[in-house]
C-alpha positions in Angstrom: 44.3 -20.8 -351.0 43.5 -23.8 -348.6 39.3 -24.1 -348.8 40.0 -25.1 -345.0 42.0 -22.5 -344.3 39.9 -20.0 -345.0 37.0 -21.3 -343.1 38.7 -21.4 -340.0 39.9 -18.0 -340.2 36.5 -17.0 -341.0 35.1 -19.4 -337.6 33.1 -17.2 -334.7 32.3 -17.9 -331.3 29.5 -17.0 -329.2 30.3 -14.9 -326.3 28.8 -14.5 -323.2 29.9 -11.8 -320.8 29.0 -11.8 -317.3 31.1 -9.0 -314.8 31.9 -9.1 -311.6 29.7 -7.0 -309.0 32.4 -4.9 -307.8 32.9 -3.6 -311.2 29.6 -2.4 -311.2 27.6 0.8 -310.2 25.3 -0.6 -307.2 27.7 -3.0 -306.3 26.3 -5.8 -304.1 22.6 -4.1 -305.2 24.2 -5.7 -308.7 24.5 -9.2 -307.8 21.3 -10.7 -308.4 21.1 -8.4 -312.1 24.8 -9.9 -313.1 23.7 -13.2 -312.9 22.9 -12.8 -316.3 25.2 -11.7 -318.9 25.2 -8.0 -319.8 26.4 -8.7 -323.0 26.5 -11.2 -325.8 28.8 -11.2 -328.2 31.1 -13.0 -331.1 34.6 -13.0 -331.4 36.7 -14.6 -334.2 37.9 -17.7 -333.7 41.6 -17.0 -334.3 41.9 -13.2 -332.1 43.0 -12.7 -328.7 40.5 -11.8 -325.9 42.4 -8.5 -324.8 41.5 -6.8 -328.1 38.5 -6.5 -327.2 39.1 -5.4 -323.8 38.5 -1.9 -324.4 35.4 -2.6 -326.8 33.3 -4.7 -324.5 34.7 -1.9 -321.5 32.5 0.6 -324.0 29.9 -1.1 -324.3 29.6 -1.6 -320.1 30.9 2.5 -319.4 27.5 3.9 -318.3 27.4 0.6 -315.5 31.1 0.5 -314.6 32.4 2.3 -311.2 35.9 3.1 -312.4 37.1 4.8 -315.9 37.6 2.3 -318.6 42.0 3.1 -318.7 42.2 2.1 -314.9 41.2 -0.7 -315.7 42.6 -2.4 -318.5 45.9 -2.9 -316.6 44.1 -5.1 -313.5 41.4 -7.1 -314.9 40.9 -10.2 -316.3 38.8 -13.2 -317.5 38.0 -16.2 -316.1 35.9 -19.9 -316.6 34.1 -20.6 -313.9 36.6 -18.5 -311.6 40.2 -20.0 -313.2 41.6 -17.3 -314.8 41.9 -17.6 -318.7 45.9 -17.1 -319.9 45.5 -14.0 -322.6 48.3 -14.7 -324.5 46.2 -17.7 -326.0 44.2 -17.3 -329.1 40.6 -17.4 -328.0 39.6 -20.1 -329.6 42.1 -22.5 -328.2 41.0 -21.4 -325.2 37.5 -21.7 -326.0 38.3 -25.3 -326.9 40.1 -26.0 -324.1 37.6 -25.5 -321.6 34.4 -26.5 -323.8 36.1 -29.9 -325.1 33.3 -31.8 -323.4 31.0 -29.4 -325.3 32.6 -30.2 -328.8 32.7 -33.7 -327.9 29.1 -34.2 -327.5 28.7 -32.2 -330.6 30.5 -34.4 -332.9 28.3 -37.6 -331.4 25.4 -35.8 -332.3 25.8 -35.9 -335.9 23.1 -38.0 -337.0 20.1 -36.6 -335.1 21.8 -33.2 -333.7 20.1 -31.4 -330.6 19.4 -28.1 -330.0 22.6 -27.4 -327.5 24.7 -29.4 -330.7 24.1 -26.8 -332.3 24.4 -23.3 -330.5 26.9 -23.3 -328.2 28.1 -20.0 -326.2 30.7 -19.7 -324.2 30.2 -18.3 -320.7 33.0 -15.7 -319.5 33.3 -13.3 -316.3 35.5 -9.9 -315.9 37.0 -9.3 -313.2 39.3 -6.3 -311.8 41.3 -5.2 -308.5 42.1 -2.1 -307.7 45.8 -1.8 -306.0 43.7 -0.7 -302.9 42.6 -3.7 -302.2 45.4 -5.3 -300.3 42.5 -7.9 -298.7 42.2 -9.4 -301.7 45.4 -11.4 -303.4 45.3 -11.8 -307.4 44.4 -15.2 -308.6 46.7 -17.9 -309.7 48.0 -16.9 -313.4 47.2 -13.4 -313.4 49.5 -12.0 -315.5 48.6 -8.0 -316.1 48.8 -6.0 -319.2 50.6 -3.2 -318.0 51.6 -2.2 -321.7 48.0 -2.9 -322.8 48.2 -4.2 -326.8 51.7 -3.4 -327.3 52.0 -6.3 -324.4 50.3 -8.6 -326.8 51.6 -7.8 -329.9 55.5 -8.2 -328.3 54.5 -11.8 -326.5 53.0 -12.6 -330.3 55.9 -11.5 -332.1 57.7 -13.7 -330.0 55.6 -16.8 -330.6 56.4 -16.2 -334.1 59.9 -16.3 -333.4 60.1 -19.4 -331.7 58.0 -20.9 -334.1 60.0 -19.5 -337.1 62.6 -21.5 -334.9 61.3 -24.9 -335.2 60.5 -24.7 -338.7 63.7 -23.4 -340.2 66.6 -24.2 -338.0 66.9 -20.5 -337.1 64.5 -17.3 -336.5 66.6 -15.2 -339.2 63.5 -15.2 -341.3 61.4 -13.6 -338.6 64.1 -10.9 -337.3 65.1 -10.1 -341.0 61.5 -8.6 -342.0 61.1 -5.5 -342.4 59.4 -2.9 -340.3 56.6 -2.2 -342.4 56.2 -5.7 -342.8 55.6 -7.0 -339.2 53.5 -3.9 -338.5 51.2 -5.0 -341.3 51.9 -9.0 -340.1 50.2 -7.7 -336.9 47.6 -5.2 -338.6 46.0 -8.5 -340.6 45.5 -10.0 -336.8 44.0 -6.8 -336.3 42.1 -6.4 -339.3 41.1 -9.7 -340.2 42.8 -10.1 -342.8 43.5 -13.5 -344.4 45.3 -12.3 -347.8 48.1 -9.9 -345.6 48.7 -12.8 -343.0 49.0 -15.4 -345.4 51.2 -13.1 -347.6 54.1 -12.4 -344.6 53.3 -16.1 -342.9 54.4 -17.7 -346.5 57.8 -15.9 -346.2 58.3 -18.1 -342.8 56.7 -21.0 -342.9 58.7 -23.1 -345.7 57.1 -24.0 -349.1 56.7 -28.1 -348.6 56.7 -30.6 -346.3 60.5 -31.4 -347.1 61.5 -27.7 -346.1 60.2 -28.1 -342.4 62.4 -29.0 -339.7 60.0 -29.5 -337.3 56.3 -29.0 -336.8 55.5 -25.9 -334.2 52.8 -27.9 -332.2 51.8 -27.4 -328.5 49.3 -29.7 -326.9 46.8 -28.8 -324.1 44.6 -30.9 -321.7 41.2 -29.9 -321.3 39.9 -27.2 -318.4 40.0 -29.7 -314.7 37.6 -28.6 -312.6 39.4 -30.1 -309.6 42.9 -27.5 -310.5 43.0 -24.1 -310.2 45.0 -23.4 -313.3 45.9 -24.2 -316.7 48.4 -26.9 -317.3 51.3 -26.1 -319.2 51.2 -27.0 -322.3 53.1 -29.5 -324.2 55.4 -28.9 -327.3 56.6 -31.9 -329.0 59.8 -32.6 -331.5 57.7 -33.5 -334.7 59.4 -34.3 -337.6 57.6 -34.8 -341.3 60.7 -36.9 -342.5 62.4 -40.1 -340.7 66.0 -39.8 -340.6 66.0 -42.6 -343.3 63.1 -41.9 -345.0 61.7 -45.4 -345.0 58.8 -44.1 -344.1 55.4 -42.0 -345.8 54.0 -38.9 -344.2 53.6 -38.7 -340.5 50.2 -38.5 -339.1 49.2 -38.1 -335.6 49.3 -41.2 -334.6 52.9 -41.3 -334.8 53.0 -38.2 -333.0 50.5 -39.5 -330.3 52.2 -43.0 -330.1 55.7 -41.3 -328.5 53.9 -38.3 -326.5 51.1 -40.3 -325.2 51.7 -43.6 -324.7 48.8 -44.3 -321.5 46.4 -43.2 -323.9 47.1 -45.7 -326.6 45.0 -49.0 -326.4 46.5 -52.9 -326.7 45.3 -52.6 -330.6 47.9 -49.5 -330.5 44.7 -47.5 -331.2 45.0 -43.7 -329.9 41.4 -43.9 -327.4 40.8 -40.3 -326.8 39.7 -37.0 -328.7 42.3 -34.7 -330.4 40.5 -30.9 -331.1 41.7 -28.3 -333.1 40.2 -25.1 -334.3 36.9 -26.9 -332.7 37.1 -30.0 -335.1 37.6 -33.4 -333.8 41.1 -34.7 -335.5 42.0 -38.0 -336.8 44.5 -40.3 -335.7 45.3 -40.8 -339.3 45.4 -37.2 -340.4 48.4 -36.1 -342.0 50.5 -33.8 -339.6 51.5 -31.6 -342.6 47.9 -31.2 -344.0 46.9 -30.3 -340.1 49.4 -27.8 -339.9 48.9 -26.1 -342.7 45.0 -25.8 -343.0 44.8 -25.1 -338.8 47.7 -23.4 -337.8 46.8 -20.5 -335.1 47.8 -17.2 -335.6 51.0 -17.1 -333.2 52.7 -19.5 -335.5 51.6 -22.7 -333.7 49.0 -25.5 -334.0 47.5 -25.7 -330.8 45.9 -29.4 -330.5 43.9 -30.2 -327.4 44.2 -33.8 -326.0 41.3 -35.5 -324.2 40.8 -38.6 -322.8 37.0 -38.4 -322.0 
């Protein structure tokens, strides 16, 4: 296996959860005690937050105003108040709205500072009851009315598409069997590197002359002047020119065509490219990328920065 590829599955983050008062028993009386996080915390990299919805709800039960199941279906988590899209693995996520953070990080290499090396990540709940009409649902807010089996649908369907772009077709995908996507989704659950990489293999084609295309979607960083994520981008990446004249592709051929304002007069890419929290190379193979840091919907999820 990938020496990589198991490290990334294996990479935490730390947590920090701060709720809003209404939540709360006390309410308002709670305002100047929720400034602080009530609870700190470390999620895998590669999970999504909303599996741990009803964990961290637990943990908060004795201070919380409403029972745990009402809920699930009307909260969410946001960044300093932007609400954070659930269907997202966590650490893209994470990336995508600390890229200044990983940034500075990689600088400090040589003579690394305290905050280089510790880094948590900040997060509030929030929740509205259906009561309260005064009060309209932020930007993004999409609610998990069927709770997992939400999630592990929308996944399923990453996978598809994904399953699309590699192999022509999703056939692969709809074609396993039922005890095989239930334990697809149970090593997401589980942590499970061995039973994900053993159903993944049966999609994702052998070598880097069996792909179609390369399922990659890229992100800008969290803007503190919008009041949402951007959409992201997916690219047509090929690993093979239509005449193969020429060797692997890298990312700066990818970046070249998708990017071109970001590209210098020495056609030098003059940005940051971040995946799975490491700072990427223009010169990286796109193949090698893919198949060490691939997220667990399928895709590789690369955010681009300009900073």
């Amino acid at each position: 296996m990938n020496p990589l590829r198991s490290l990334v599955w294996k990479g935490e983050i730390n947590v920090q959860i701060y709720v809003e008062e209404s939540l709360l028993i006390g309410g308002k009386q709670q305002q100047h005690a929720s400034s602080k996080p009530l609870l700190n915390l470390r999620f895998p990299r590669d999970t999504f937050l909303p599996m741990y919805l009803t964990s961290i709800l637990n943990q908060l039960k004795l201070s919380l105003k409403y029972e745990i199941e009402k809920i699930i279906p009307r909260c969410w988590f946001s960044y300093n108040e932007k609400v954070l899209p659930w269907f997202l693995p966590i650490g893209v996520i994470f990336d995508m709205t600390m890229s200044n953070d990983i940034i500075s990080r990689s600088n400090d290499t040589i003579k690394p500072t305290r905050r280089s090396i510790i880094s948590t990540w900040p997060i509030k709940l929030h929740f509205k009851q259906k009561e309260e009409t005064d009060r309209k649902l932020p930007y993004g807010f999409i609610p998990l009315i069927a709770g997992e089996g939400q999630l592990e649908s929308f996944w399923m369907h990453r996978w598809k598409q994904a399953c699309f772009i590699m192999n022509g077709s999703s056939k692969i995908m709809m074609q396993l069997a039922r005890h095989e996507t239930v334990s697809f989704w149970n090593s997401i659950k589980q942590r499970d590197l061995d039973g994900f990489t053993e159903i993944s293999s049966k999609i994702i084609p052998a070598s880097e002359s069996g792909f179609r295309m390369v399922p990659i979607k890229y992100h800008l960083p969290y803007n503190n002047e919008t009041n949402n994520f951007e959409s992201p981008i997916q690219p047509v990446v090929k690993l093979i020119q239509n005449d193969n004249s020429k060797g692997p592709i890298v990312l700066q051929d990818v970046i070249l065509k998708d990017f071109p304002d970001l590209i210098d007069i020495n056609g030098e890419f003059k940005g940051f490219m971040i995946a799975q929290g490491i700072i990427l190379q223009p010169s990286d193979s796109v193949y090698e990328l893919y198949s060490s840091l691939l997220n667990i919907d399928g895709f590789l999820h690369i955010i681009i920065s300009n900073s």
